[in-house]
C-alpha positions as CSV (number, residue, x, y, z in Angstrom):
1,X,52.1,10.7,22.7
2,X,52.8,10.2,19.4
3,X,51.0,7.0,18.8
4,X,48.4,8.7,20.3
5,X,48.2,11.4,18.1
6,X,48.9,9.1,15.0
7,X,45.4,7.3,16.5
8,X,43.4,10.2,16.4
9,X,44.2,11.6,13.0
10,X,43.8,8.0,11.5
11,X,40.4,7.8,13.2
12,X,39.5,11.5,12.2
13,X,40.6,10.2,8.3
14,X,38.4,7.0,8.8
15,X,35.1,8.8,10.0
16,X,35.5,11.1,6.8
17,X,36.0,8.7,4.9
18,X,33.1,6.4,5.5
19,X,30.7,9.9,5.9
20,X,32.0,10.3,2.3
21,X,31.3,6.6,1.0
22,X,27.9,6.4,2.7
23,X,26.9,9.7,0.7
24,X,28.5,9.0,-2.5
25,X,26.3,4.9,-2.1
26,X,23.3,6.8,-1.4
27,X,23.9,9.1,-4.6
28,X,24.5,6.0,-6.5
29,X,21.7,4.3,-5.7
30,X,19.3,7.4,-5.8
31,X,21.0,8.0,-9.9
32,X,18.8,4.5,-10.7
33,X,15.6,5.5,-9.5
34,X,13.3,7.7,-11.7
35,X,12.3,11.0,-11.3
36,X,9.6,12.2,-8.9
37,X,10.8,9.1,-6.5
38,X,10.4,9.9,-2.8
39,X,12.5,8.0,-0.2
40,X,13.4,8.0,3.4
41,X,16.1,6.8,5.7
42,X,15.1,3.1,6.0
43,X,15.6,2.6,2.3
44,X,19.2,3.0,2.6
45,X,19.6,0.3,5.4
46,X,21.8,-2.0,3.8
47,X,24.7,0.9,3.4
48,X,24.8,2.0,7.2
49,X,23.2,2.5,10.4
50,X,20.1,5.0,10.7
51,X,22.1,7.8,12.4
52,X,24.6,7.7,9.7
53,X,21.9,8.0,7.3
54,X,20.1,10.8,8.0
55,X,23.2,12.8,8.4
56,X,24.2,11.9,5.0
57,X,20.4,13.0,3.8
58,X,20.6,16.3,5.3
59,X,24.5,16.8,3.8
60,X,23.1,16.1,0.7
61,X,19.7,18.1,1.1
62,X,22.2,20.8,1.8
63,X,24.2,20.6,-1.1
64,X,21.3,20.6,-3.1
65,X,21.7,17.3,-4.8
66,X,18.6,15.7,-3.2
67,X,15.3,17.8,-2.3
68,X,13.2,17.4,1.1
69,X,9.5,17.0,1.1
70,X,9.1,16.7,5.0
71,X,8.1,14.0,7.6
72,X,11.7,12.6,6.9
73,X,10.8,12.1,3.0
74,X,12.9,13.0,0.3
75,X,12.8,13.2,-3.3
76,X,14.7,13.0,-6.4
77,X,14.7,15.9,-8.7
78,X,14.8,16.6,-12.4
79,X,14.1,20.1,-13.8
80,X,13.8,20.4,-17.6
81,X,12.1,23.1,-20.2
82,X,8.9,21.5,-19.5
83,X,9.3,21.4,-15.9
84,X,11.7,24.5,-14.6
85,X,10.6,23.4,-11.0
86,X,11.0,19.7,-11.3
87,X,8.5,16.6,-11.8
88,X,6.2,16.5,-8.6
89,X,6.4,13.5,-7.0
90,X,3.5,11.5,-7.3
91,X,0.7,10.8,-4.9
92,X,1.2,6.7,-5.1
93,X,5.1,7.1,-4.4
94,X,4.7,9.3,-1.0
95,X,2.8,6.9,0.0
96,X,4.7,3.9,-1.1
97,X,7.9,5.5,1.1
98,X,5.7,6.0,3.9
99,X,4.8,2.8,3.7
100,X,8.0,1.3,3.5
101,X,9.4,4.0,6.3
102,X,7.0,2.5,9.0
103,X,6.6,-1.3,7.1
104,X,2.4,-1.0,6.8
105,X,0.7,-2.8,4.1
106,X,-1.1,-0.2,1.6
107,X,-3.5,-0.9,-1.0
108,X,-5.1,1.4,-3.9
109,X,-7.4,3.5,-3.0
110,X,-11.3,3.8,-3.9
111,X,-10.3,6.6,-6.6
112,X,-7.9,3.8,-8.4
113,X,-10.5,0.8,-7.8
114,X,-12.8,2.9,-9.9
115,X,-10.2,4.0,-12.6
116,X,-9.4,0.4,-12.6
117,X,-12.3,-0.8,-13.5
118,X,-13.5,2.1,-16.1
119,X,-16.2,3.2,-13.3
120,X,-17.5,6.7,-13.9
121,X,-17.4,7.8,-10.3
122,X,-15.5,9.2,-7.7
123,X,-14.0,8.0,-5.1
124,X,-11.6,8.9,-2.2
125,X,-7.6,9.1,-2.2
126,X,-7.7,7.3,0.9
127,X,-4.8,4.5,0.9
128,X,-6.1,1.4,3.1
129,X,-3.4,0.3,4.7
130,X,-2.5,-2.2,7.9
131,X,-1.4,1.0,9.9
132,X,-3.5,3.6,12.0
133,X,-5.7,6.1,10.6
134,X,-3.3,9.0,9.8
135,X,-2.8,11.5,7.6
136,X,0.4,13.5,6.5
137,X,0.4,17.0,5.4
138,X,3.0,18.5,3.2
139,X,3.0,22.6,3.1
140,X,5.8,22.7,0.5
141,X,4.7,23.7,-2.9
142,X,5.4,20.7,-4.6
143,X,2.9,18.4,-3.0
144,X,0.0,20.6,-1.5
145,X,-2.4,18.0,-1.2
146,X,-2.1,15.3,2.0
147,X,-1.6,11.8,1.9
148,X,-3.9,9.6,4.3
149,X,-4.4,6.1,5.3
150,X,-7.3,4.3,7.0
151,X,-6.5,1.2,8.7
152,X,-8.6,-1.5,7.7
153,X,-9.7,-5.2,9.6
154,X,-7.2,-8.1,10.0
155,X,-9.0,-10.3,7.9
156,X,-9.4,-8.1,4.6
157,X,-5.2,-7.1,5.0
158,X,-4.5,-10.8,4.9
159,X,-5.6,-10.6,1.0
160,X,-2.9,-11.8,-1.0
161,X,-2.9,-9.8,-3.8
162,X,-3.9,-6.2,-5.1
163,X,-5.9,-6.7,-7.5
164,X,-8.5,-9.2,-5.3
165,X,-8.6,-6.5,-3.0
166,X,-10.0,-4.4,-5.6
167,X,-12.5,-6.6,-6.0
168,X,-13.5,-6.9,-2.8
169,X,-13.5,-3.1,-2.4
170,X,-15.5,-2.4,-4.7
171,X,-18.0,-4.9,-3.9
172,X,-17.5,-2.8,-0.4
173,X,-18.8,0.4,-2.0
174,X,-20.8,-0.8,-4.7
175,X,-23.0,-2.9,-2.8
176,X,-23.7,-6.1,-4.5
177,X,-26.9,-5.9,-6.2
178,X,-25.6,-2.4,-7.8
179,X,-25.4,-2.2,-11.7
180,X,-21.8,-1.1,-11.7
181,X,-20.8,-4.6,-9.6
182,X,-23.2,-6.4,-12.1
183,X,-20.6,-5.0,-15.2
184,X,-17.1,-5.7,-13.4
185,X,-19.0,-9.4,-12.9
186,X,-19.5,-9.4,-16.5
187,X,-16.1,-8.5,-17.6
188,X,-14.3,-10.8,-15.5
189,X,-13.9,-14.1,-16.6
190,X,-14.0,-17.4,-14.9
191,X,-10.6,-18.0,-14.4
192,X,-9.8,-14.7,-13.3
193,X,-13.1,-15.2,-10.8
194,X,-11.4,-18.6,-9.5
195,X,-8.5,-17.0,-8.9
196,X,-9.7,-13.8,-7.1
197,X,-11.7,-16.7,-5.2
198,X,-8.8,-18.4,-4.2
199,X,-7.0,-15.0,-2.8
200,X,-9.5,-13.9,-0.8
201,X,-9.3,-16.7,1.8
202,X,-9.0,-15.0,4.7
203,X,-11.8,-12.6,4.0
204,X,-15.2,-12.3,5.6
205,X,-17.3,-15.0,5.0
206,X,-20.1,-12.9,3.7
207,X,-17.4,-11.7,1.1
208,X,-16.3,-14.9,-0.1
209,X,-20.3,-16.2,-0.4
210,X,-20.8,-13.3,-3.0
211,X,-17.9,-14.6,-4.9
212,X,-19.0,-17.9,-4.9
213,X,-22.6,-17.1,-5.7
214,X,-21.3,-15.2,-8.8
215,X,-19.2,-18.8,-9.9
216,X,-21.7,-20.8,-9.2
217,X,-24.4,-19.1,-11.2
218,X,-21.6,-18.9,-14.3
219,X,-20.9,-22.9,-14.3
220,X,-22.5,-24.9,-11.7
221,X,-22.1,-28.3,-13.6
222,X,-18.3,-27.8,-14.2
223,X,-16.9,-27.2,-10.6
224,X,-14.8,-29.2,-9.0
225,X,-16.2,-31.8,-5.9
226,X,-13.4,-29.6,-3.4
227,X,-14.5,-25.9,-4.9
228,X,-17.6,-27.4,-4.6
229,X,-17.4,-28.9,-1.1
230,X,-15.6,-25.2,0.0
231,X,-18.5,-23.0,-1.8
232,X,-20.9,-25.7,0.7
233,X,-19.0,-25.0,3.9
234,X,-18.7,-21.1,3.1
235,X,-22.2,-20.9,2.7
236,X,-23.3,-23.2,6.0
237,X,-20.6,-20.9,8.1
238,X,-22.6,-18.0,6.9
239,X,-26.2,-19.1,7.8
240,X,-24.7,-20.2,11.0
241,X,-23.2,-16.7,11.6
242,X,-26.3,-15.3,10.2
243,X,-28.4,-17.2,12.7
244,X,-26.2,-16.7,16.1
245,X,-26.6,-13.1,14.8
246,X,-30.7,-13.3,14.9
247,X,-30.4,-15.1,18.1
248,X,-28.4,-12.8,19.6
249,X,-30.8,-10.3,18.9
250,X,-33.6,-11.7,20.1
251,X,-32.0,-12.8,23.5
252,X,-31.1,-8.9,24.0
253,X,-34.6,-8.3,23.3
254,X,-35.6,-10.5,26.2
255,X,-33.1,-9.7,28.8
């Protein structure tokens, strides 16, 4: 009975004790992020399983040392004589944990494309994004405005970087014969133009041929025989496409 009871106090002790470790790891990490920084459970992976984690985020939440935003998001707080209430978090960071919280792929949005590029026109705070269309709603006072994301094709989320999928969005909205994609061809340059080229592989055909069209009108003389060769193939996959399109046209037509 004894050794029983000896068993059950030392496991008691233990479970405290780790409760205690696994909050005092997740304060430690939170003390290197900056202010405004949302998180969620599945950033703390590495320090213990997901049950253990949220009960340690709601202890905390509860002790006032971190602050919830909803939807499982929390945030980091710092109040000063600027800010009595604390730094907002920011728009990009809820949707960076979201992001991470359900492991989608997220892009900027149309708003940012345009800042990026010095456009004088708005656009939407929609986050692209290799998840379903969904938006979350936050009815605390710190973030009254809600976050969405609209999922976007296979073939554009396979971009490798960032930045090329700017440029392909805002050849998207633009249009391609529009004076404001005629200025962000002006002030790229070539090598940034190869480069976005060479990102944008898995894009739509019809994509790619714009780029190309752009390069080949800059420097036709100095291009390589393959970037050559690959601007030819681009362009015969696209008539082809082009022309099964027509065809399929005219055969519905006909039947």
């Amino acid at each position: 009975m004894d050794y029983a009871l000896d068993l059950k106090r030392f496991l008691c002790i233990f479970r405290f004790m780790i409760k205690r470790t696994v909050e005092e790891q997740i304060l430690r990490t939170i003390s290197f992020l900056e202010s405004g920084r949302v998180f969620s459970s599945t950033d703390f992976a590495d320090i213990a399983n997901q049950n253990t984690i949220r009960t340690a985020l709601r202890r905390l939440t509860l002790a006032k040392k971190i602050d919830a935003l909803g939807h499982s998001l929390y945030y980091k707080r710092i109040c000063t004589k600027e800010f009595p209430y604390g730094y907002r978090p920011k728009h990009q960071s809820i949707a960076n944990a979201i992001a991470r919280r359900f492991s989608w792929k997220i892009f900027p949005t149309l708003a940012d494309t345009f800042a990026y590029f010095g456009l004088d026109k708005s656009g939407d705070f929609v986050f692209p994004s290799t998840g379903p269309n969904k938006k979350f709603e936050f009815d605390l006072f710190e973030y009254p405005r809600p976050v969405e994301f609209r999922h976007i094709p296979l073939k554009l989320s396979r971009i490798a970087d960032k930045k090329a999928f700017m440029y392909v969005q805002a050849l998207v909205a633009l249009g391609e014969d529009s004076e404001e994609m005629k200025l962000i061809f002006a002030k790229i340059s070539t090598e940034d133009l190869k480069t976005v080229i060479r990102k944008i592989t898995y894009a739509p055909l019809r994509i790619q041929n714009v780029f190309l069209k752009e390069l080949k009108s800059r420097n036709d003389g100095g291009l390589s025989d393959s970037a050559k060769a690959n601007a030819e193939n681009i362009n015969n996959a696209f008539n082809k496409v082009q022309e099964n399109r027509k065809l399929a046209r005219i055969f519905r037509k006909l039947s």
